[in-house]
N, C-alpha and C positions, 0 to 999 in steps of 0.2 A: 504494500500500500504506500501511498505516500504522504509522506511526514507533513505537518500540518504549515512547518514553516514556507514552502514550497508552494504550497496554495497563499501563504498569505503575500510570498511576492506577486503574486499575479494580482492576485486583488488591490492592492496598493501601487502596483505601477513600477513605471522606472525612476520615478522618485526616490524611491527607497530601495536600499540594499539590505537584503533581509538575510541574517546569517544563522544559519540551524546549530546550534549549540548545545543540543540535546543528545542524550545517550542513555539507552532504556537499561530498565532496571537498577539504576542510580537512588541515592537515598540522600535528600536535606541532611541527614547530622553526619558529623563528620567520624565519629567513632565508629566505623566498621568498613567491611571489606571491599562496600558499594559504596560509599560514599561520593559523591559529586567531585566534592572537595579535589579529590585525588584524580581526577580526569585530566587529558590534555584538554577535551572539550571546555573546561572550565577555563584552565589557561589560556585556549585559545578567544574565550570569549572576552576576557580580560582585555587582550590584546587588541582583537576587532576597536577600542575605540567607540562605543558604539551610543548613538544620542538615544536610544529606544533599549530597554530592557523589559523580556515577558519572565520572569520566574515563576513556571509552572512544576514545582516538587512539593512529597506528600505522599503521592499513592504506595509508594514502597516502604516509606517511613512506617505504617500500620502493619508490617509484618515482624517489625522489634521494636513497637511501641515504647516511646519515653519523651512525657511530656516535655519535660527541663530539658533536655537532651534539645529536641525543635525546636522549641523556644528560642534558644540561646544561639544555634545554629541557622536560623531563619533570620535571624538581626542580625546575624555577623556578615553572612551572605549576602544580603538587602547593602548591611555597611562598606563591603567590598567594591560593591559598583556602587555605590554613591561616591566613595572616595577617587573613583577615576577621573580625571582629567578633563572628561566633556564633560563632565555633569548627567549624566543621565536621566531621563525620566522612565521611571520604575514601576512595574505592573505587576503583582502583586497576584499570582491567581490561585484562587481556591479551588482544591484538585476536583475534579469530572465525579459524576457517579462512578459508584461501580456497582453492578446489578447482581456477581455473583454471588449467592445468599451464606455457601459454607462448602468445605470441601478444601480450601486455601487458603495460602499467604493472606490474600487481599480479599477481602469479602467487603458484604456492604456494610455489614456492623461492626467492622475491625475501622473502617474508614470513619464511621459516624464518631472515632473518639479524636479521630484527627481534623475535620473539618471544622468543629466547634473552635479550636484550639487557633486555625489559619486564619477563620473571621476575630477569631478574640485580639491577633498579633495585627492585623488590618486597622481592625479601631484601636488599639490601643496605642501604635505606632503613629497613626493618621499617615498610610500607605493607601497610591492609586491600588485599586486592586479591579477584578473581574471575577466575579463569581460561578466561576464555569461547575461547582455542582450545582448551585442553582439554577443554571444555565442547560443545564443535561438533565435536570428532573423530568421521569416522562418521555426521554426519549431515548429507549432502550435498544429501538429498532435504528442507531448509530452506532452500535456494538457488534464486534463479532463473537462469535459461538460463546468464547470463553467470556464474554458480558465482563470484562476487564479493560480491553483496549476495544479502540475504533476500527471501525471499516472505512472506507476510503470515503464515502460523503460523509460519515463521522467526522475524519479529521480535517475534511471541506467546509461542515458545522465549523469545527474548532476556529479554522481561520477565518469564517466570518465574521465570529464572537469577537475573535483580537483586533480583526482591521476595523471594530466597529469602538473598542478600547480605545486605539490607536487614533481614529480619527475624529471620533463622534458621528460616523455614519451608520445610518443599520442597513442591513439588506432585510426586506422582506422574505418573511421563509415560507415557500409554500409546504403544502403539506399533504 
């Protein structure tokens, strides 16, 4: 499928250079084997320079839950690219549903302890943010099999949702 950054250059044009800096199964804190932190994707995004940040991490965080742990690691992360040099403006997103009920790492009620936790760092920080599980409530039929990740208009949804962050424009969705 393709990655949702891909969709949202096209959406936004050649105005923007839109750089994928994502790498799955990645974890917001930094204590373990996933962790973001330790990516060249990370460093690479450091380096990009970039006026637009989307920090979409969370869903993986829920398979070794630790509140303090995110917390602390969500701010730091947030503090990293604010410290860079352009100044970025920082987008804040609240991780997708996830509709898998049990059976796994990531389920839906392994996520409901992490979501509360991502809106509490948003207001409490006064962070842009996007509320992509609010955003995905209800629309299960954007999942593939495993109702964890997207199917390809799934992460089509996704880049609307951002170019609509991004610019203040919505697309009408049909349905």
């Amino acid at each position: 499928s393709t990655a949702y950054p891909a969709y949202l250059q096209q959406l936004l044009g050649d105005d923007y250079n839109v750089g994928n800096f994502g790498k799955s199964s990645m974890t917001m804190m930094k204590d373990n084997d996933r962790s973001y932190w330790n990516t060249t994707e990370f460093a690479d995004s450091l380096a990009f320079e970039p006026d637009i940040v989307i920090i979409m991490l969370g869903t993986n965080d829920c398979k070794a839950w630790n509140e303090a742990a995110f917390r602390a690691d969500a701010i730091a992360l947030v503090n990293e690219y604010k410290a860079l040099d352009t100044n970025p403006r920082i987008i804040f997103a609240v991780s997708p549903n996830v509709y898998l009920e049990s059976g796994a790492d990531i389920t839906r009620e392994k996520m409901s302890q992490v979501i509360p936790v991502q809106r509490a760092l948003v207001e409490e920080n006064g962070w842009e943010s996007i509320d992509m599980y609010e955003k995905t409530e209800g629309k299960e039929y954007l999942y593939n099999a495993d109702l964890i990740h997207f199917t390809d208009s799934g992460y089509f949804y996704v880049a609307q949702c951002m170019h609509e962050a991004i610019t203040g424009e919505s697309f009408v969705e049909s349905t």
